[in-house]
C-alpha positions as CSV (number, residue, x, y, z in Angstrom):
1,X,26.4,133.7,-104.8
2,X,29.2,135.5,-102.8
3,X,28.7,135.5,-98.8
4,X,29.3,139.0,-98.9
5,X,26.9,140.1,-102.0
6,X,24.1,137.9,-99.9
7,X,24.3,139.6,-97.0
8,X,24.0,142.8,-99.2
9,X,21.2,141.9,-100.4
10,X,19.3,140.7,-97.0
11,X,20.4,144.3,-95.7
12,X,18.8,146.2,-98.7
13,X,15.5,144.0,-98.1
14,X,15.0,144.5,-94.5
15,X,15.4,148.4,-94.9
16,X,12.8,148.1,-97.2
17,X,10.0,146.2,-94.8
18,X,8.6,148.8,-93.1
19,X,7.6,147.9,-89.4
20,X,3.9,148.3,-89.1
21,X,2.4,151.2,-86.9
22,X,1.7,150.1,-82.9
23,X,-1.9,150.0,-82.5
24,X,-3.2,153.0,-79.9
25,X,-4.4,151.5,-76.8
26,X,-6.5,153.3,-74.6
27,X,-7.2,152.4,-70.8
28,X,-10.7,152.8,-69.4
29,X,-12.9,151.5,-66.1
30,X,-16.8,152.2,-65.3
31,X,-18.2,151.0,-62.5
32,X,-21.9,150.7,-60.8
33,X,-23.4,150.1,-57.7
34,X,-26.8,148.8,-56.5
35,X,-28.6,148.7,-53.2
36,X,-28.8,145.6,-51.5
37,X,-31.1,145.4,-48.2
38,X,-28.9,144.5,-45.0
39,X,-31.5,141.4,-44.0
40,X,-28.7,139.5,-42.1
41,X,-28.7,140.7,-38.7
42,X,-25.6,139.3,-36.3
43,X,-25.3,140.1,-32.3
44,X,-22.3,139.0,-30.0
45,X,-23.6,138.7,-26.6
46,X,-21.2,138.2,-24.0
47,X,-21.1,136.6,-20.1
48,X,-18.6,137.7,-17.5
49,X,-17.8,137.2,-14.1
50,X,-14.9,138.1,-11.8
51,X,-14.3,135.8,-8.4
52,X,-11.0,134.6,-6.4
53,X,-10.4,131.5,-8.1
54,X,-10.7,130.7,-12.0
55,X,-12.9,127.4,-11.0
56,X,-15.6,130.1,-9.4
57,X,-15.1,132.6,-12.3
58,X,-15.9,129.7,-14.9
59,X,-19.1,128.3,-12.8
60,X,-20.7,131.9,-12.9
61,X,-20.0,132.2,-16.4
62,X,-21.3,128.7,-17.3
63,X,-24.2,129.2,-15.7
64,X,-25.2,132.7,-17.3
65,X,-24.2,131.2,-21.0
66,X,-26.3,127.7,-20.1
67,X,-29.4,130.1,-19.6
68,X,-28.7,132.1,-22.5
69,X,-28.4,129.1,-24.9
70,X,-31.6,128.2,-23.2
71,X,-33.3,131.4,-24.1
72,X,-32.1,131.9,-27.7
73,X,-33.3,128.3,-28.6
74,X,-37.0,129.3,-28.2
75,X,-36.4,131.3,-31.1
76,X,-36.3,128.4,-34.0
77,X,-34.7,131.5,-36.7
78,X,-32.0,132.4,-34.5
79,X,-28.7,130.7,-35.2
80,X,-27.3,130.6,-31.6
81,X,-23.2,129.6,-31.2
82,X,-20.8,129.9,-28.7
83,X,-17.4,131.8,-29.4
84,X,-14.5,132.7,-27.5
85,X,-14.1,132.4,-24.3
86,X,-11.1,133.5,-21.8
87,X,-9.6,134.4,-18.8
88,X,-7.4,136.4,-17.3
89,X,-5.8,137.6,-13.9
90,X,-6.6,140.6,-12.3
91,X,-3.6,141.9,-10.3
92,X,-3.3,144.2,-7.3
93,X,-1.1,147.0,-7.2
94,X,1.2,145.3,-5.7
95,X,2.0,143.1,-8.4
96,X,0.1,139.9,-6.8
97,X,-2.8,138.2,-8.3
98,X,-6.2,139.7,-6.3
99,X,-9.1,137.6,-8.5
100,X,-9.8,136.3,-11.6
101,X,-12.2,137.0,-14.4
102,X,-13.7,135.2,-16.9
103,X,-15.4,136.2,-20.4
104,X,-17.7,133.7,-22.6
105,X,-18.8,135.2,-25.8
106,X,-21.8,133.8,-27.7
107,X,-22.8,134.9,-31.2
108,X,-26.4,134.9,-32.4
109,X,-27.8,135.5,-36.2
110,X,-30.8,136.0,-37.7
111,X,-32.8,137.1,-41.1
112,X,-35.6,137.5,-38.4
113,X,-35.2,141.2,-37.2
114,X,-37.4,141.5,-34.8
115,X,-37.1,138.4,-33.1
116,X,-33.0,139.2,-32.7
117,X,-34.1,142.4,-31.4
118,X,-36.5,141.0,-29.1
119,X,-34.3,138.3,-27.9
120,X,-31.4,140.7,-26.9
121,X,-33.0,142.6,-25.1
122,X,-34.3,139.8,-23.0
123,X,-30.5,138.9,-22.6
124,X,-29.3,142.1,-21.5
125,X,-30.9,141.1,-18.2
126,X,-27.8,139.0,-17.2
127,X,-25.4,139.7,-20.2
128,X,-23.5,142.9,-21.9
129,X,-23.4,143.7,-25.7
130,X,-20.4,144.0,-27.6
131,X,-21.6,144.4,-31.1
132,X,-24.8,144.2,-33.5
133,X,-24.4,144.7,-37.4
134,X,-26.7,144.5,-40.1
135,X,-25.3,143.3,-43.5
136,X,-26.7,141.9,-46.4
137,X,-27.5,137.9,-46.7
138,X,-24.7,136.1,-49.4
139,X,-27.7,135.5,-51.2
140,X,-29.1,138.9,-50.9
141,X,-25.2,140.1,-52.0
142,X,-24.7,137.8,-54.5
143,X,-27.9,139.3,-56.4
144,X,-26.8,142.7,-56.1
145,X,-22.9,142.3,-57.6
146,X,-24.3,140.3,-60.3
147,X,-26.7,143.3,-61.6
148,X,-23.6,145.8,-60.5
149,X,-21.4,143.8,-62.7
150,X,-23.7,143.6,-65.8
151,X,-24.2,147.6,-65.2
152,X,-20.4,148.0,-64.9
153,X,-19.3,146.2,-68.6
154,X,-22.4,148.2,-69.7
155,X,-21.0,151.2,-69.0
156,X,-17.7,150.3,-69.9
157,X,-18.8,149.4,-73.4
158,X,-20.4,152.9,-73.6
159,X,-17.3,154.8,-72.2
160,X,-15.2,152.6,-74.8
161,X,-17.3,153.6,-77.6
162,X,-17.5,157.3,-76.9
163,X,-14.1,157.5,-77.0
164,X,-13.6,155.6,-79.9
165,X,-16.5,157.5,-81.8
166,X,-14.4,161.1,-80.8
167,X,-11.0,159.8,-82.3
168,X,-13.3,158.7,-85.5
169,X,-12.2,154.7,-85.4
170,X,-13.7,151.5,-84.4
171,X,-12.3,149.8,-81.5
172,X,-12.1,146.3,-79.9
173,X,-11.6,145.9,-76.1
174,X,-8.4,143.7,-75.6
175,X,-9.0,142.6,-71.7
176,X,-11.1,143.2,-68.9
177,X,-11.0,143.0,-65.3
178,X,-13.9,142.8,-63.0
179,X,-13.9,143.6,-59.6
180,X,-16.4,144.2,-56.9
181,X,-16.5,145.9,-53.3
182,X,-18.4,143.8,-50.6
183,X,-21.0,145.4,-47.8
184,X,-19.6,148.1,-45.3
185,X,-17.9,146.4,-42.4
186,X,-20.0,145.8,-39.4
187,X,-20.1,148.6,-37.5
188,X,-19.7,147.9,-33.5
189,X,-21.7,149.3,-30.8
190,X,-20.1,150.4,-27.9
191,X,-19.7,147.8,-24.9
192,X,-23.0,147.6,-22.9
193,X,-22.9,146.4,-19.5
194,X,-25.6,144.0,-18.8
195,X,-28.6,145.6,-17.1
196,X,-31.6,144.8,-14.8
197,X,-33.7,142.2,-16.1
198,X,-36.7,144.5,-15.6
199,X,-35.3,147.6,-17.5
200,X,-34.7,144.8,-20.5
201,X,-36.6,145.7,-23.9
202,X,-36.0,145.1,-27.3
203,X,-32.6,146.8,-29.1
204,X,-33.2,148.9,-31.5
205,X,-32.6,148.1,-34.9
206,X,-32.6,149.7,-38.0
207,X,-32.1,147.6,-41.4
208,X,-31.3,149.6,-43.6
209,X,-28.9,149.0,-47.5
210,X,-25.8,148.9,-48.4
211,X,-24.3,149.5,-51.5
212,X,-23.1,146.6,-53.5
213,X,-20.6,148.2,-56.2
214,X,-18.7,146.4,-58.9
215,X,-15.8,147.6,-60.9
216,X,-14.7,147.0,-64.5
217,X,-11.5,147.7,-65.8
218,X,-9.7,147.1,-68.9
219,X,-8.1,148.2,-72.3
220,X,-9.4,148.9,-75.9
221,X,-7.2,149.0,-78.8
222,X,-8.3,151.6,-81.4
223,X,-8.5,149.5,-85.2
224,X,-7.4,151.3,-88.5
C-alpha cells in the first residue's frame, strides 16, 4: 500500500475515535473537633539578681535556684529542669558599665494540678513568674485527633455523597488529605515579681479543654 493512501487511511480512523468525556471532579473538606482536657500543667519560674560584679550576680542566683531545685523535688510528680540562664550589663547613662544582672530560668511540669499550684506559690517567696499554661497531655491529645479524624472522613463521606445523590450519580473519592490543628498555644501570664515569702499561696489555676480539631480534605470523581 501507497505511503500516501496509508496515512489517509490512519487520518480517517482517528477522526473517527471519539475521545472519551473527562470525568467531573468535585473538591470537598469536613472537618470535626473534640474536647480534650488540658491535664498537662507547665510553669517557668525564674531567679534574678543584680550586683557589681557577674561573680556576685551568679552566686545570688545559684543560691536562690539550689533552694528552689530543693523545694520542687519534695514533690515526686513534678518534673523540675533548669533552662536558660544569662547575663547582661546594666549601663549608666553615661555609657559605662554600673552593675550586672543575672537571670536563671527553671521550668517545672506536672499532670498534678494542685501540687504545681501549691508549689509555686511556695516559690514565689524568693522567685518571679514568667509563665504558666495548661495544655493537654500527648497522650490526652493523641486520643482526641484520633476520634476528630474518624469524625472528619465521616463527614466527608456524608458531604461526598449528598452531593453526589443531588447530581443523580454514584461517586468514588480519588484522594484524601488529613490534617489536624494541635492545642491553643500557651498563653503567658504577665511577669510577676517575686513576693514575700509570707504573702506566698497557691496560683490559681484553672484546667480547663481545648479543642482538638482535625481536617479532611480531598476530591471525588462523579462515575457515569
Amino acid at each position: 500500500m501507497h505511503r500516501y493512501q496509508l496515512a489517509a487511511i490512519l487520518a480517517i480512523l482517528s477522526c473517527s475515535v471519539q475521545a472519551a468525556p473527562a470525568a467531573t471532579t468535585i473538591d470537598l473538606s469536613a472537618d470535626a473537633s473534640r474536647p480534650a482536657a488540658n491535664d498537662l500543667a507547665r510553669a517557668t519560674v525564674f531567679a534574678e539578681a543584680t550586683s557589681a560584679s557577674p561573680g556576685e550576680s551568679a552566686k545570688k542566683v545559684n543560691t536562690m535556684v539550689a533552694e528552689a531545685v530543693s523545694t520542687a523535688k519534695g514533690y515526686s510528680r513534678i518534673k523540675v529542669q533548669t533552662a536558660g540562664t544569662h547575663t547582661y550589663p546594666v549601663y549608666a547613662k553615661g555609657g559605662k558599665i554600673e552593675s550586672w544582672r543575672m537571670r536563671s530560668d527553671i521550668v517545672l511540669e506536672s499532670g498534678d494540678t494542685a501540687a504545681l499550684s501549691e508549689l509555686v506559690g511556695k516559690l514565689q517567696g524568693s522567685l518571679g513568674v514568667s509563665n504558666i499554661s495548661l495544655q493537654p497531655a500527648p497522650e490526652t491529645r493523641k486520643k482526641a485527633e484520633s476520634e476528630a479524624t474518624l469524625e472528619a472522613i465521616a463527614a466527608f463521606k456524608s458531604r461526598a455523597k449528598l452531593v453526589a445523590d443531588a447530581l443523580g450519580k454514584p461517586y468514588r473519592i480519588k484522594h484524601l488529605s488529613l490534617g489536624g490543628q494541635q492545642y491553643r498555644p500557651p498563653v503567658p501570664m504577665m511577669r510577676a515579681a517575686p513576693m514575700a515569702a509570707m504573702d506566698a499561696a497557691p496560683m490559681p489555676m484553672e484546667a480547663g479543654e481545648s479543642q482538638i480539631t482535625a481536617t479532611v480534605s480531598g476530591q471525588i470523581e462523579l462515575v457515569d
